[in-house]
C-alpha positions as CSV (number, residue, x, y, z in Angstrom):
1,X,0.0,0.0,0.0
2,X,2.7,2.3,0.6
3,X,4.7,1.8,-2.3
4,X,1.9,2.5,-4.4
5,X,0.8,5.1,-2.5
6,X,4.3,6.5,-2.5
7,X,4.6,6.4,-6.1
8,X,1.1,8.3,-7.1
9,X,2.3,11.1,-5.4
10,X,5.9,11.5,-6.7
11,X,4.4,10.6,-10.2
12,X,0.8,12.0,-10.3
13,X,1.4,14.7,-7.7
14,X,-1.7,13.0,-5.5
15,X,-2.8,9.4,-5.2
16,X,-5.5,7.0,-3.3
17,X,-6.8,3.8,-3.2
18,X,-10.2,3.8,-3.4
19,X,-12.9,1.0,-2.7
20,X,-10.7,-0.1,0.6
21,X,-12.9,-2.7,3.1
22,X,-13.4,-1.7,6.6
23,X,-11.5,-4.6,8.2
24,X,-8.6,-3.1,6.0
25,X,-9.3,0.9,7.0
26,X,-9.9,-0.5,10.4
27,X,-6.4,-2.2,10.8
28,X,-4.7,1.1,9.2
29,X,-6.6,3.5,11.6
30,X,-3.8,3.7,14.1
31,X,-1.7,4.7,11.9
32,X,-0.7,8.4,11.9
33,X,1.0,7.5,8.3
34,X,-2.4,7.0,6.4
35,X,-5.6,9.5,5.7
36,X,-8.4,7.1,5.9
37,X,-12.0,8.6,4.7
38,X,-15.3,7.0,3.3
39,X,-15.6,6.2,-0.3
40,X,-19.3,6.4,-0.8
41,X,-19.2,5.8,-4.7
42,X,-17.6,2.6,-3.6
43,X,-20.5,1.4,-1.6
44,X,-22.2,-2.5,-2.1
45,X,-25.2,-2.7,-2.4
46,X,-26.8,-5.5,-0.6
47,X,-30.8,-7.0,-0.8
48,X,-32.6,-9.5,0.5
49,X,-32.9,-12.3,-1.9
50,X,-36.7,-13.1,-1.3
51,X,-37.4,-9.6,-1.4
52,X,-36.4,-9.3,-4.8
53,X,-38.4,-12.6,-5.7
54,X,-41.5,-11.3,-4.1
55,X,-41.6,-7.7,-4.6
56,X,-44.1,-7.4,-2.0
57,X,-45.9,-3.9,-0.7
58,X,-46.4,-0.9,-1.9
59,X,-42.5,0.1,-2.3
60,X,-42.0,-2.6,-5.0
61,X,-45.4,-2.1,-6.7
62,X,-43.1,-0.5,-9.9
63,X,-41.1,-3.1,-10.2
64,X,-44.3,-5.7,-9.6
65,X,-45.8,-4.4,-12.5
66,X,-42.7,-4.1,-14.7
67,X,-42.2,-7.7,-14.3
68,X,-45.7,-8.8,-15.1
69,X,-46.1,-6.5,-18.0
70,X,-43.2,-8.2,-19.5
71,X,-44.9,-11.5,-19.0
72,X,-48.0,-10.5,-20.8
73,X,-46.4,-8.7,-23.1
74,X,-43.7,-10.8,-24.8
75,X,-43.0,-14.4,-25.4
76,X,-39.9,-15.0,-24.1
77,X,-37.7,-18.1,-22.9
78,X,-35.7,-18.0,-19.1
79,X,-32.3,-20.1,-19.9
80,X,-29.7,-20.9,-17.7
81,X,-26.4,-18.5,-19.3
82,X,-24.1,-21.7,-21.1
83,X,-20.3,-21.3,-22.6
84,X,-22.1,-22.0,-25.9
85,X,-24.4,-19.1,-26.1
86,X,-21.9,-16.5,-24.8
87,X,-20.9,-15.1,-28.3
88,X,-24.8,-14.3,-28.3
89,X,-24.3,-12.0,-25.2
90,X,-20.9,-10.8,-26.7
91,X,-22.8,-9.3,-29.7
92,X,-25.7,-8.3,-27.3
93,X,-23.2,-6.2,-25.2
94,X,-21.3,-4.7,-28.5
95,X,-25.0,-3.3,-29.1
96,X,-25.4,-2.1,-25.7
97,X,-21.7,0.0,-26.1
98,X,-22.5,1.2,-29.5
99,X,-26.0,3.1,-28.0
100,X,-24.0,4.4,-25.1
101,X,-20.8,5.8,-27.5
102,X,-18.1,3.6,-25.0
103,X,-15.6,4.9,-26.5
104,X,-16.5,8.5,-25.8
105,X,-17.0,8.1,-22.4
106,X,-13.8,6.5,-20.3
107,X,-16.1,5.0,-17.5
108,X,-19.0,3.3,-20.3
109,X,-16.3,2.1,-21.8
110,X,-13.7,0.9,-18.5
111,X,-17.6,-1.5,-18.1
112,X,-17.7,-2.6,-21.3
113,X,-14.3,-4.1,-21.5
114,X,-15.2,-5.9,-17.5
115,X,-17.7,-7.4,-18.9
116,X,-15.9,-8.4,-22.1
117,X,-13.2,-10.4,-19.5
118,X,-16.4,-12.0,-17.9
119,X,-18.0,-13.2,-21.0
120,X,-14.5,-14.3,-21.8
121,X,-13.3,-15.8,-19.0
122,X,-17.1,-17.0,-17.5
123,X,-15.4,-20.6,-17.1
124,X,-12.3,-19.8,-15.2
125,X,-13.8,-17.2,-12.8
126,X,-16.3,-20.1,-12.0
127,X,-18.9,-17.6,-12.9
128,X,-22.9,-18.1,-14.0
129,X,-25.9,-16.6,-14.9
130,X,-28.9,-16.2,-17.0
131,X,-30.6,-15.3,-20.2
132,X,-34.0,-14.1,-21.5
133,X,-34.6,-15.1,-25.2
134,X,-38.2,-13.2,-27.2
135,X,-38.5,-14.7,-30.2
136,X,-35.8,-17.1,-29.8
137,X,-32.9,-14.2,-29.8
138,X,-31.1,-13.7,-26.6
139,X,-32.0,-10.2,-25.6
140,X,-31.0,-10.1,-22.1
141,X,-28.5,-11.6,-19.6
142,X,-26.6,-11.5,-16.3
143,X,-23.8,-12.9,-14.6
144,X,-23.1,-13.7,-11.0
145,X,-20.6,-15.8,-8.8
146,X,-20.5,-16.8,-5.5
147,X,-19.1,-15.0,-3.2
148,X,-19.6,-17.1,0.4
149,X,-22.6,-19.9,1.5
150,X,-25.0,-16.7,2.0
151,X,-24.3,-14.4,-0.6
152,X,-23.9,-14.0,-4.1
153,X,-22.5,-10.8,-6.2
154,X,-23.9,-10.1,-9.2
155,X,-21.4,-8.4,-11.3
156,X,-23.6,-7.3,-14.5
157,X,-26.7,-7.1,-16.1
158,X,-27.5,-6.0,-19.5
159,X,-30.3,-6.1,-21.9
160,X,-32.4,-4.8,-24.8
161,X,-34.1,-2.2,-23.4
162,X,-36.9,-2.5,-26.8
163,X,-38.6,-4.7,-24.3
164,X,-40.0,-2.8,-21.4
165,X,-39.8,-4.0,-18.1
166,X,-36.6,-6.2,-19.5
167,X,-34.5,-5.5,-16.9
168,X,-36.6,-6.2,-14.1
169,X,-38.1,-9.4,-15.5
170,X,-34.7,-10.9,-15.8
171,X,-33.4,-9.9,-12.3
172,X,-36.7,-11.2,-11.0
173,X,-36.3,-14.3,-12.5
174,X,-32.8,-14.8,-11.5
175,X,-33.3,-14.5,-8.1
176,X,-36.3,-16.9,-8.0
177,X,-35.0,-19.6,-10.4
178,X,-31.0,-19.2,-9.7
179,X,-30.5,-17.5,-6.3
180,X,-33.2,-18.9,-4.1
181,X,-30.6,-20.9,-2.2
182,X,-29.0,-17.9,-0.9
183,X,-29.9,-14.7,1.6
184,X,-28.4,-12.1,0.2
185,X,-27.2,-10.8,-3.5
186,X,-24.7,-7.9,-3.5
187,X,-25.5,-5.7,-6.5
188,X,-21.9,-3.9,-5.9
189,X,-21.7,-0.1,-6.1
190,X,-23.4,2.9,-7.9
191,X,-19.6,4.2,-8.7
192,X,-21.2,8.1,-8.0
193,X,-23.5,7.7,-11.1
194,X,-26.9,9.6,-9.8
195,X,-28.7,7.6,-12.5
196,X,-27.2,3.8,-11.8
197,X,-27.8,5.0,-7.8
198,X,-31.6,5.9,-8.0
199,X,-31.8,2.5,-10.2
200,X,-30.3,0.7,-7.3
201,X,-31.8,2.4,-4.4
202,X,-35.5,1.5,-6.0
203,X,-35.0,-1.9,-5.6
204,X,-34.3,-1.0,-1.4
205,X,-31.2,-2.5,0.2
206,X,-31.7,-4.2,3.0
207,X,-27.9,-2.9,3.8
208,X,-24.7,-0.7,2.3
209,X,-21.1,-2.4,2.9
210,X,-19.5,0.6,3.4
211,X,-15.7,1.4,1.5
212,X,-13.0,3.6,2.1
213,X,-9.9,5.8,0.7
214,X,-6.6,5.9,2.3
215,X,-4.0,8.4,1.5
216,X,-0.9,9.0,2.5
217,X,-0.4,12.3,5.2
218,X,1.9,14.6,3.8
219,X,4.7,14.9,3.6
220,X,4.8,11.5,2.2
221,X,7.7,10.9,3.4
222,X,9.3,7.1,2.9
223,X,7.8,4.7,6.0
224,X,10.9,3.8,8.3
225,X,11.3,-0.3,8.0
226,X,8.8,-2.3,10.5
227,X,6.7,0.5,10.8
């Protein structure tokens, strides 16, 4: 940590490492060395899986409806996401970057290449997911890995938003079909973006793992050995 730390700032002029855990910030606190503050961008977002399966009350009444317009709406097929249908999603989520111009916008296009590595690599990181096919073309899916016995982290969801109500069919279905045997599903973080935040405060967390920054204190001065 220090040597990187170390390095932004005699390169950069400043540097940080963001998304930091609290056990981590916690264990650094002491430290007079390092600036530790809250990284709120950085935030997980974490929900009760049968909440998201039932969609019960009057708080998920949008989404309710979402999902069972969708049903009445289109014909569509729930498939389990398979290494031979994964150069469908690849040409799925080359549409999805061409409508949001990835590669005028550094961040768009920082997600599209993550989820190119997952699609390429959905073997080896032990990874899985879903799909929604209308009309026997996939037009939605979503990938996910395990992250202990409780909880699973699903890492991206994209889809053809043509279809209304798309988005929340699929993550309903996923949950219900795919994550039943868990508690909780860790949507991971909003990344400051007001309109990915609203989209995951709608669905109502049941809880935020909170993240941190640490920083070196000036004068960044080289950490005597053992410290």
């Amino acid at each position: 940590i220090v040597t990187c730390l170390e390095f932004l700032n005699k390169s950069q002029g400043s540097g940080r490492i963001n998304a930091v855990s609290e056990t981590l910030a916690k264990s650094l606190n002491s430290c007079k060395n390092f600036k530790i503050s809250l990284d709120s961008n950085n935030y997980d977002y974490i929900y009760k899986i049968q909440d998201l399966i039932n969609l019960s009350g009057k708080k998920y009444e949008t989404k309710r409806n979402f999902v069972l317009q969708f049903k009445k709406r289109y014909k569509y097929e729930y498939r389990k996401l398979t290494t031979d249908i994964l150069t469908q999603c690849l040409d799925l989520q080359e549409k999805w970057c061409n409508l949001k111009n990835c590669i005028l916008d550094e961040s768009i296009s920082m997600e599209n290449k993550c989820v190119y590595e997952l699609l390429h690599n959905f073997e080896i990181l032990k990874l899985f997911g879903s799909t929604i096919y209308i009309d026997d073309k996939l037009q939605a899916f979503t990938i996910a890995e395990t992250l202990n016995d409780n909880t699973t982290v699903i890492h991206t969801e994209k889809a053809n938003t043509e279809y209304r109500g798309i988005y929340q069919a699929i993550n309903n279905m996923f949950c219900e079909k795919d994550l039943s045997d868990f508690i909780f599903v860790n949507r991971e973080q909003d990344m400051g973006v007001e309109g990915l935040r609203k989209a995951k405060l709608s669905y109502h967390p049941h809880h935020m793992v909170t993240k941190y920054n640490i920083e070196l204190n000036p004068p960044y001065s080289p950490f005597i050995k053992g410290e």
